[in-house]
N, C-alpha and C positions, 0 to 999 in steps of 0.2 A: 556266336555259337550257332552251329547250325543241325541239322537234324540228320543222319545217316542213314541209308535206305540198302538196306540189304535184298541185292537179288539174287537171283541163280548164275551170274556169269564172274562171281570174284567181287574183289574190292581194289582200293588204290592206295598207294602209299601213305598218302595226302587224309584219306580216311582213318585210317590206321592211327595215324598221330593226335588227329581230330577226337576218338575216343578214347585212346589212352592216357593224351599228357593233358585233354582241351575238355575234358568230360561230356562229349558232345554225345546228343541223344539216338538212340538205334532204333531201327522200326524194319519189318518184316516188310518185301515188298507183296502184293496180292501172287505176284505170278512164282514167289517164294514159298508162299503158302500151299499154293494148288500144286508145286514140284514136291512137296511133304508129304503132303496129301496121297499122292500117286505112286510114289515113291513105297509110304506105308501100307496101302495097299496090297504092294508085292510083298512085303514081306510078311504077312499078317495071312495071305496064301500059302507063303513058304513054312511058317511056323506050324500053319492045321496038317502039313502034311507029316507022314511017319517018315520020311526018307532026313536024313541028318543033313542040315547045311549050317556048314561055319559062320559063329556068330547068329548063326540064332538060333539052334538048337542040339548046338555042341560045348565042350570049355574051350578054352582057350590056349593058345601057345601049343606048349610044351603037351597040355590035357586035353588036346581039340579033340582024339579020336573019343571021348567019352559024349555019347548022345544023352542030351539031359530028356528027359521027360516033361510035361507042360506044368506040372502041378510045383517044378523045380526053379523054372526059368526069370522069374521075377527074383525070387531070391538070389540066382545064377550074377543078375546082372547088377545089385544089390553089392551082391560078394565080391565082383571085380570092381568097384570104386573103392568099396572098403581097404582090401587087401593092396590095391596099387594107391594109394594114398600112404605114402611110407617115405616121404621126402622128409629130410630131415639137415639141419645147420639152419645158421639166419633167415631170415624172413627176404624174399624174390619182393623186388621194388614196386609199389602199389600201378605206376606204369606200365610196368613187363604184365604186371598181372591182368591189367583190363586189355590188352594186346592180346596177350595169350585167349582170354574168353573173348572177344569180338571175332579172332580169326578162328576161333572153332565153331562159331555162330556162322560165320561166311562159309566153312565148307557142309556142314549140316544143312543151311539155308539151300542149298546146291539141286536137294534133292535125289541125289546118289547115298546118303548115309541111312536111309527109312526110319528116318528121329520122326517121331510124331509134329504135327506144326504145334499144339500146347506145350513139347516141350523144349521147342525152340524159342517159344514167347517168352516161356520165364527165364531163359537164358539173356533176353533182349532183356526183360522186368529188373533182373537181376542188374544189369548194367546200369541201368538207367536209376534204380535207387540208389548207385554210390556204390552198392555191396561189392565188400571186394577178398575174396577167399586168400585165408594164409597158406601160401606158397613155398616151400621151403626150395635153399641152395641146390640141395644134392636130393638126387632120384632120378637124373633121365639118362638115359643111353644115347638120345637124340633115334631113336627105332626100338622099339615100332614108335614113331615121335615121341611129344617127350611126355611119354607114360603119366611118371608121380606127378609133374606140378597138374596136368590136367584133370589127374584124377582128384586132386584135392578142390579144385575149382566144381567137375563133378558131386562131389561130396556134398558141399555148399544148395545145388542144385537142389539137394533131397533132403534139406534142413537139419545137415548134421557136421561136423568139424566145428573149428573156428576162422570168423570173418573179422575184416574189417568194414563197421560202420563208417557214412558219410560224413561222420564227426571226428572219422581216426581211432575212434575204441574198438577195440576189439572183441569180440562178444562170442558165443555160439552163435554159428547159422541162423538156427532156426530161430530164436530169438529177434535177429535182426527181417528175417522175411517174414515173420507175425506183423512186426512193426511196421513192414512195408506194405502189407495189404496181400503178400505175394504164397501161395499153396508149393510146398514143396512136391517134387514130380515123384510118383512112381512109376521108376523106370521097367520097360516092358521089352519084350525080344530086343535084340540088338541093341538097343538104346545106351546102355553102359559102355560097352565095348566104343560106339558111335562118338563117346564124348570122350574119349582117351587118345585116340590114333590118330595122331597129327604132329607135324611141326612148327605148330601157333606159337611155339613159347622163341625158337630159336626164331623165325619168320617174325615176328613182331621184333626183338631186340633188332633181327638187319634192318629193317624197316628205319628203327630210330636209328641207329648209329648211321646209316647215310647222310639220315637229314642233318644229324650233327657235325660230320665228318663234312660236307658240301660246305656248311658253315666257317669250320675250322679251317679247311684250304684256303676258300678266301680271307679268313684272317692270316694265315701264313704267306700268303702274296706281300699282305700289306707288312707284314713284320720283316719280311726280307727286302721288302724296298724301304723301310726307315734303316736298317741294318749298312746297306749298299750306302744311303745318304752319310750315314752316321764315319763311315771309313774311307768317306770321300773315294769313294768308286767308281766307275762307270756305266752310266746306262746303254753302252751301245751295243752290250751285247743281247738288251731286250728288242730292239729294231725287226721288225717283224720278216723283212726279208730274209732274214736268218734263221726266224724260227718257220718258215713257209717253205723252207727245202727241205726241211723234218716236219712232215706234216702230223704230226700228233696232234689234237685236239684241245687236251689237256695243255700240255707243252707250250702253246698259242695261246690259251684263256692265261697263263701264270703269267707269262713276258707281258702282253696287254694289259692285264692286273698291276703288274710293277711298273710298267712304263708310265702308267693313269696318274697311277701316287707320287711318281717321280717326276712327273709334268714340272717346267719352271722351278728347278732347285736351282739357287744357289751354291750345293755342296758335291755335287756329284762332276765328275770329270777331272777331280783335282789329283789323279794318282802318278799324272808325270812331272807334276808341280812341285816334287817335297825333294829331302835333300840324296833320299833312296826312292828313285822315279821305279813304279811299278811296269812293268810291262802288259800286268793283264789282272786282274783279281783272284780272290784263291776261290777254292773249285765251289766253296760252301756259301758262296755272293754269286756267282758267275752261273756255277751252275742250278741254281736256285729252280727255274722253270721247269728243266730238264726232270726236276725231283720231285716238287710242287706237281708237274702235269701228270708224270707217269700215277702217281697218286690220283687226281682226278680220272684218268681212264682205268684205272680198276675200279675205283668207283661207281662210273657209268654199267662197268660189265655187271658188277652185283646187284646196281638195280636192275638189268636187262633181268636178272634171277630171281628177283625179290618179284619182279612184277609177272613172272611165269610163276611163282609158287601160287601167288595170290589170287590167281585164275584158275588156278587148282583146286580140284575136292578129293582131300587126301584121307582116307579112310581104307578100313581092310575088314569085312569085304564091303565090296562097294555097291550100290545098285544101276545094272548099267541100262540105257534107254528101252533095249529092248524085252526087259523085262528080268534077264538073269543076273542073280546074285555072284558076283565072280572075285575070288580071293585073291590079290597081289600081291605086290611090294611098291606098294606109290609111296608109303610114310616114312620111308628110307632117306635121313636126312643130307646125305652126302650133297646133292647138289648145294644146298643153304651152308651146308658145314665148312664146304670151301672157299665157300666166299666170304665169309666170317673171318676164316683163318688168315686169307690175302689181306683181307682188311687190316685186320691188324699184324701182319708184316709193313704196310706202306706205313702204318700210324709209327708205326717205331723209326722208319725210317725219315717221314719226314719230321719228327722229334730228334732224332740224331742231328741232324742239318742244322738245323734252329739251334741246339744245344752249341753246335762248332762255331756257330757264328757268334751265340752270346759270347764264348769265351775269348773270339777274338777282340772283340768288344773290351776285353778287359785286360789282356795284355799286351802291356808297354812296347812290347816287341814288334807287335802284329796290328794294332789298332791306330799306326801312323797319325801321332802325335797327343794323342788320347791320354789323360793320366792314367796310371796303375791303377785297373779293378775300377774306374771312373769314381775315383777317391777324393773328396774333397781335398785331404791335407793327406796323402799317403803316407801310410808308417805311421801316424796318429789314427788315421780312418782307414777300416779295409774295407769300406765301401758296397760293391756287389760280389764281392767273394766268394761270402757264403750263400749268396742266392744263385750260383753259379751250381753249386756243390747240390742244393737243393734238386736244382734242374735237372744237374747228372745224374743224382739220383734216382730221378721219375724216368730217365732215360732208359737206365740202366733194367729197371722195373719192365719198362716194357718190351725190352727186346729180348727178357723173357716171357714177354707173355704171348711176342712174337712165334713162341715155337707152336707149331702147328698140332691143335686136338685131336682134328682130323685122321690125323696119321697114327693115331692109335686105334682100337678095337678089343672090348675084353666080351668073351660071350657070354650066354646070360640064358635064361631059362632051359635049363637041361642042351643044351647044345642046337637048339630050335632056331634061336634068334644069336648067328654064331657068327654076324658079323657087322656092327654098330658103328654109328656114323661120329658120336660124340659131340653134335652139332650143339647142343647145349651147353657145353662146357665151352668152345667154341665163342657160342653169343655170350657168355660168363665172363670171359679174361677180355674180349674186345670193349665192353663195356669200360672195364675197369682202364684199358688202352686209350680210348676217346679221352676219359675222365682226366686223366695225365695230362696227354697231350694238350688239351685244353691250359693248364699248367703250364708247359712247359714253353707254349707259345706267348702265354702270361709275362713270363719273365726274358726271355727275349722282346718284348714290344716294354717291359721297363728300364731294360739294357740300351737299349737305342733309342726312344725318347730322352734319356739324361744322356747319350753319346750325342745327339742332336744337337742338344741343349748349352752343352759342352764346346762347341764351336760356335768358338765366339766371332764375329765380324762377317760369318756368310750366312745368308739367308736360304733358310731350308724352305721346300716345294708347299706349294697355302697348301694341297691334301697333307702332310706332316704336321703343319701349321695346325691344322683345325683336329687332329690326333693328338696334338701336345695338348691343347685347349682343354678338347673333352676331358682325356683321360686326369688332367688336374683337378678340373670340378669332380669327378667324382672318387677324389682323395687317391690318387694315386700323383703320389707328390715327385718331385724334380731332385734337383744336383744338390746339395749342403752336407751336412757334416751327418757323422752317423747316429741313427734314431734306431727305435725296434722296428724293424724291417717287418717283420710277418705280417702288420697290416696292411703296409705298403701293397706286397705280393698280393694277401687276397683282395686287395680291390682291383689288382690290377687281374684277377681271375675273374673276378668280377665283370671286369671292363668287358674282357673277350668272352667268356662265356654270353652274357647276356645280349650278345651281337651289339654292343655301344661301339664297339670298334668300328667294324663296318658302315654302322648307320653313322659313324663321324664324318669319314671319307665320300662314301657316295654324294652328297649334298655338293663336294668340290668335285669327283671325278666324273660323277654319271655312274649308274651302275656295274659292278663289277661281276665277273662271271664265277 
C-alpha cells in the first residue's frame, strides 16, 4: 500500500486503481494547497463584487440569468447538491464510487475549480476513513459530467444522505464523519457547483476496465493457443514474419502470445495428418491475432484518452491562470463516451471468436476427431453442451450491450444542456461487457483444457502442461462423465479472473504482452 499524492498537474491510471480497488491513502500535495489557495482568492474578489458571474453569483443551467444576492449564496449552493442528488435504482459499486471522489479531488486539487483547500482535505479525509457515499444507477447525462452520482458523493461532504461505513454498513453521513473525527464543509461561492461538473464517475470505470480488459486479452491469447492445440492446428500462421508485413502492434503481441504458449507442442501441425487433411484452419484459430490485436490497439487509443482526461481540470466555470473566471464546455463527456463505447464493441467481439471456437471444440464435425460436445460416453453424457449454450448466451448479452450510448442524446434542463454525451451509461453496460467476457473466456480455456486432455498419445506444449496443472488444483476438473457443471465453470472464472491463468503460463513462457 502506498500513499497517493495529489498535485496540480492530474493523476495516472495506475493511481486511480490504487485508490479505488487498493484503498490506498490520498494526501494533498503543498503546491496543491497554495493552487486552492490562489485560486480562492479570485473568486472571493469575484463574489464582493455586484456584477453577476456564473457560478458564483448566479443559479444555474437553465436559472444562470438569476443573480443571487450574498446573504442567498450559501444556501444557493446547499440547494444544488441537495436538489441534484436524485440518482436513483441499485447502488454504483463501492469501487466506481471512491474513483469517482478521488478524480473529483484531482481536478479541484488543480486549482482552476476555487474549492477552498479545507474543502478539498475533507474530501481526502473522506477517502481515507473508508467513507463511501450511496451512489445510485441512474442520474447522469454524462454533461454537465455526471451530475446525480457526484452530487450524492457531495452530499456526504456536508454530513448529510447515506454512506457506506469501512465495515460495509450503511449509516447516514453524518454519523459516520462524527465517528471519523471529520467536520462536515459549508459549502461557500462556487463550491457546490465545483463538486458536481466532471466526468470522474465515467473516467474512473475507463480507467478500471483497461486495466481489466489488458488482463483479459492476454488471457484470450492464451485460450486461443490451447484452442489451436486442442484441434491439432497449426502454428505457422503465428510466425512473426507474417505478422511484420501487417504491422499492427496489437496484431504482433497476440501471434507472440500464442506462438510463447504453443512453444514445443506435441499437438499442433497435425491438420494434414487425419483422414480429411485440412488445407488451413478456420478463420476463428487462424485468425485469432488479427481479432485479439485489433482489440489491443483500441485499447491503447482509450488509454491515450483516459490519460488526457486525467490531466484535465474539468469544471464549469473554471478559474483560468490569469485571473478570469471563464464558462465552457470542458465537462462534455463525448471524448470518454466513445471510447467506452469502442470498448465495448471489441469485448463483444472478441467474445464472439472465443464463443466460435468453444463450439468447435465440441462438434464432431469440426473438432477433428474430438468426441461430441467432449462427452465422456456421448448420448449417455452431453458433456459441455450446455456450457456452450451458457457461453452463447453471455455472448449474445453483449453484442447488445455492444450498441453504442453515445449515439444517443435526450435533452435536459429547459433546452440549456440540449446535447448529452451519455458517457455514464456508456461506463455502465461496458462494465457489465468486461464482467461477461471474463466468462466467456472461462469457458473456452475449460473447453480446450479437456479438448487437450482428450488427445491421448501427443504431448501438449509444458506452457499447456503447466495451465492444465493449475487450473486442476484450483478445482476446475478434467474429462469423466457428467457432474453439476456450475461449479466447474465458476472456478474456472475464477481461474481467469483472478490472473491464475496468466500467472500459470509466464513462469514457462516469460512474460506475455
Amino acid at each position: 500500500m502506498h500513499t497517493v499524492v495529489v498535485g496540480t498537474s492530474g493523476t495516472t491510471p495506475e493511481d486511480v486503481i490504487a485508490v479505488a480497488r487498493h484503498n490506498a491513502k490520498v494526501e494533498l500535495s503543498a503546491e496543491a494547497l497554495a493552487a486552492l489557495a490562489r485560486a480562492r482568492e479570485i473568486v472571493d474578489a469575484l463574489a464582493a463584487k455586484p456584477e453577476p458571474v456564473y457560478g458564483v453569483s448566479t443559479g444555474f443551467g437553465a436559472l444562470a440569468s438569476r443573480h443571487i444576492s450574498p446573504e442567498l449564496r450559501a444556501q444557493l449552493q446547499r440547494n444544488i447538491v441537495r436538489s441534484h442528488a436524485a440518482g436513483m435504482g441499485p447502488r454504483v459499486e463501492r469501487e466506481v464510487v471512491r474513483a469517482l471522489m478521488f478524480l473529483r479531488l484531482k481536478t479541484v486539487a488543480s486549482g482552476h475549480t476555487g474549492v477552498r483547500p479545507s474543502v478539498a482535505q475533507t474530501m481526502a479525509d473522506v477517502l481515507n476513513a473508508g467513507i463511501t457515499p450511496v451512489v445510485h444507477e441512474y442520474g447522469s447525462l454524462g454533461c454537465s459530467g455526471d451530475l446525480a452520482p457526484l452530487s450524492h458523493c457531495a452530499l456526504t461532504l456536508m454530513g448529510e444522505g447515506d454512506a457506506e461505513g469501512p465495515d460495509g454498513v450503511v449509516k447516514p453521513a453524518g454519523e459516520l464523519l462524527a465517528a471519523a473525527g471529520i467536520t462536515p464543509v459549508e459549502l461557500r461561492e462556487k463550491e457546490g457547483l465545483a463538486l458536481l461538473n466532471g466526468t470522474d464517475g465515467m473516467l474512473g470505470m475507463l480507467c478500471m476496465a483497461i486495466a481489466d480488459l489488458k488482463k483479459l486479452y492476454t488471457s484470450a491469447d492464451i485460450t486461443a493457443a490451447l484452442t489451436l492445440e486442442a484441434l491439432l492446428g497449426t502454428e505457422k500462421v503465428l510466425a512473426p514474419e507474417l505478422h511484420a508485413i501487417r504491422p499492427h502492434p496489437g496484431q504482433g503481441a497476440s501471434a507472440a502470445n500464442m506462438l510463447a504458449v504453443l512453444k514445443d507442442s506435441g499437438l499442433t501441425g497435425h491438420f494434414q495428418e487425419e483422414e480429411a487433411p485440412r488445407v488451413q484452419d478456420a478463420y476463428s484459430v487462424r485468425c485469432a491475432p488479427q481479432v485479439n490485436g485489433a482489440g489491443r490497439d483500441t485499447i491503447a487509443y482509450a488509454l491515450t484518452v483516459a490519460e488526457r482526461e486525467l490531466a484535465s481540470a474539468v469544471d464549469n466555470p473554471v478559474v483560468l491562470p490569469d485571473g478570469r473566471v471563464e464558462s465552457n464546455g470542458n465537462f462534455h463527456g463525448a471524448p470518454v463516451a466513445y471510447v467506452l463505447d469502442f470498448l465495448a464493441i471489441v469485448a463483444a467481439d472478441l467474445a464472439s471468436i472465443a464463443e466460435r471456437r468453444t463450439d468447435r471444440l465440441l462438434d464432431k464435425n469440426r473438432s477433428h476427431g474430438l468426441p461430441p460436445f467432449l462427452a465422456d460416453d456421448a448420448g449417455v453424457d452431453s458433456g459441455l453442451m450446455i456450457a456452450q449454450y451458457t457461453q452463447a448466451a453471455l455472448v449474445s448479452e453483449m453484442k447488445r450491450l455492444a450498441v453504442p450510448a453515445s449515439a444517443d442524446s435526450i435533452p435536459s434542463s429547459a433546452m440549456q444542456e440540449d446535447h448529452v454525451s451519455m458517457g455514464w451509461s456508456a461506463a455502465r453496460k461496458l462494465r457489465t461487457a468486461v464482467d461477461n467476457l471474463t466468462r466467456v473466456i472461462a469457458v473456452e480455456l475449460y473447453a480446450a483444457t479437456r479438448g487437450i486432455e482428450l488427445r491421448k498419445g501427443l504431448t501438449p506444449a509444458p506452457a499447456s502442461q503447466a495451465v492444465i496443472a493449475a487450473a486442476r488444483a484450483a478445482g476446475v476438473q478434467g474429462p469423466g462423465p457428467d457432474r453439476f457443471l456450475a461449479p466447474d465453470l465458476a472456478a474456472a472464472d475464477a481461474f481467469v479472473r483472478e490472473g491464475k491463468l496468466v500467472a500459470a503460463v509466464e513462469p514457462v513462457t516469460g512474460p506475455l504482452a
